[in-house]
C-alpha positions as CSV (number, residue, x, y, z in Angstrom):
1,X,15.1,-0.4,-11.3
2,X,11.6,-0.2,-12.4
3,X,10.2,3.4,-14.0
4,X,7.9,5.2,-11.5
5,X,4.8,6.5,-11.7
6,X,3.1,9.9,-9.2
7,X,-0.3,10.3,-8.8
8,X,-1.0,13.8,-6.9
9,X,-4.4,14.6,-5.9
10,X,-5.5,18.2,-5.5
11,X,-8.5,18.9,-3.8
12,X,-10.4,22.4,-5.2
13,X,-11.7,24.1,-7.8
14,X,-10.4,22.3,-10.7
15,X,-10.4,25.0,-12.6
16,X,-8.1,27.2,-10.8
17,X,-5.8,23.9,-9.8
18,X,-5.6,23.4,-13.2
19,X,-3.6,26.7,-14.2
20,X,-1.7,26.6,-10.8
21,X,-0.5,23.4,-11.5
22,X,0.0,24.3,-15.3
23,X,2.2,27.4,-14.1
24,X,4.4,25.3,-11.6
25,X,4.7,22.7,-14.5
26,X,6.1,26.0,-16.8
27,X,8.3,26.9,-14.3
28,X,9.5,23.3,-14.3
29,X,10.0,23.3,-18.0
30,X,11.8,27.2,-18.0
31,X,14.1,25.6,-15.4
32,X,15.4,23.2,-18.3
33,X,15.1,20.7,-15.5
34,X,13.8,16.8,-17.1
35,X,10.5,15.7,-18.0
36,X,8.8,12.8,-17.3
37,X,7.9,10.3,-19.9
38,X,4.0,11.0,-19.5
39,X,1.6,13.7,-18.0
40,X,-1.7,13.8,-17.5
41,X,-3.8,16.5,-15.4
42,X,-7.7,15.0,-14.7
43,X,-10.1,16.9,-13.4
44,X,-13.4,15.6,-11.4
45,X,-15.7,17.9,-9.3
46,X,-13.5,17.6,-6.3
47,X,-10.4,19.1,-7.9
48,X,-7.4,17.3,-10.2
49,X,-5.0,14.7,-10.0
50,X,-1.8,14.8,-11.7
51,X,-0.1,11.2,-13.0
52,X,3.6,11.7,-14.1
53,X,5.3,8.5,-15.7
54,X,9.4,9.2,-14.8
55,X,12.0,7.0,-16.1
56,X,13.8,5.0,-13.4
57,X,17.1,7.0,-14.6
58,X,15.1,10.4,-14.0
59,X,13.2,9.7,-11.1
60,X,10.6,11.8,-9.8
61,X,12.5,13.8,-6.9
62,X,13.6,17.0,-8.3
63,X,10.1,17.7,-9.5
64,X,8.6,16.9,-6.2
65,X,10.8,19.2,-4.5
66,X,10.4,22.0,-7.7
67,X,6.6,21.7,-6.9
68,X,6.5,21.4,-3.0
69,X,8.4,24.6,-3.1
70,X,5.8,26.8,-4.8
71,X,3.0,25.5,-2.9
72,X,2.0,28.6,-0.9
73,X,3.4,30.8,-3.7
74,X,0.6,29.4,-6.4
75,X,-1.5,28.9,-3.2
76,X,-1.7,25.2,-4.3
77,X,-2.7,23.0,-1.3
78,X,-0.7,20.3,-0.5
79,X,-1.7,17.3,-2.4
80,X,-2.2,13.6,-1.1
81,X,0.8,11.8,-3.2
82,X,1.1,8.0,-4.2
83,X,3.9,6.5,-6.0
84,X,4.1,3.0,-7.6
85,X,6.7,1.0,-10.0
86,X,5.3,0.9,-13.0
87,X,4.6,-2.8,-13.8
88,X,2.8,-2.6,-17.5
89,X,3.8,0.1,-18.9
90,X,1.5,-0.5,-22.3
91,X,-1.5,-1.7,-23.1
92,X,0.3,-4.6,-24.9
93,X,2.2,-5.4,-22.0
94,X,-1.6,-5.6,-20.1
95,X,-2.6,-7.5,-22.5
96,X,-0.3,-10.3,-23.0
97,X,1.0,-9.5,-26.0
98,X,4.8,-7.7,-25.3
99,X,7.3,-10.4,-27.2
């Protein structure tokens, strides 16, 4: 199984998405539950998008259901969510140039 990849998009003020998301991410973390391999939290004018690398023996789940349950409590809105296998997971591997 291939490792997954979340992309969550927030719409808002990035700003104050930003340290919502941060605190349900700290919650995550004080919860000792797994991390992904990657995160990355970008902003644009419109609000943030989160992109989370998981592991295929990880998976993405229990975060998903850690986050959609503090929605209304961080008065986060729900975000529009894709998910994808992660084909090329470096810029190597892009590039031709993974043995």
């Amino acid at each position: 199984m291939p490792d997954e990849a979340v992309i969550a998009y927030f719409d808002g003020d990035p700003a104050a998405l930003e340290e919502r998301y941060a605190e349900a991410v700290r919650r995550y973390v004080g919860a000792g539950l797994p991390a992904p391999q990657a995160a990355h939290v970008l902003r644009s004018t419109t609000g943030i998008a989160a992109v989370l690398l998981w592991s295929a023996e990880v998976g993405h789940d229990g975060f998903g259901q850690h986050v959609a349950s503090l929605l209304a409590e961080l008065d986060l809105p729900f975000p529009t969510v894709h998910h994808f296998d992660v084909a090329r997971p470096t810029w190597s591997a892009m590039a031709g140039s993974d043995g």
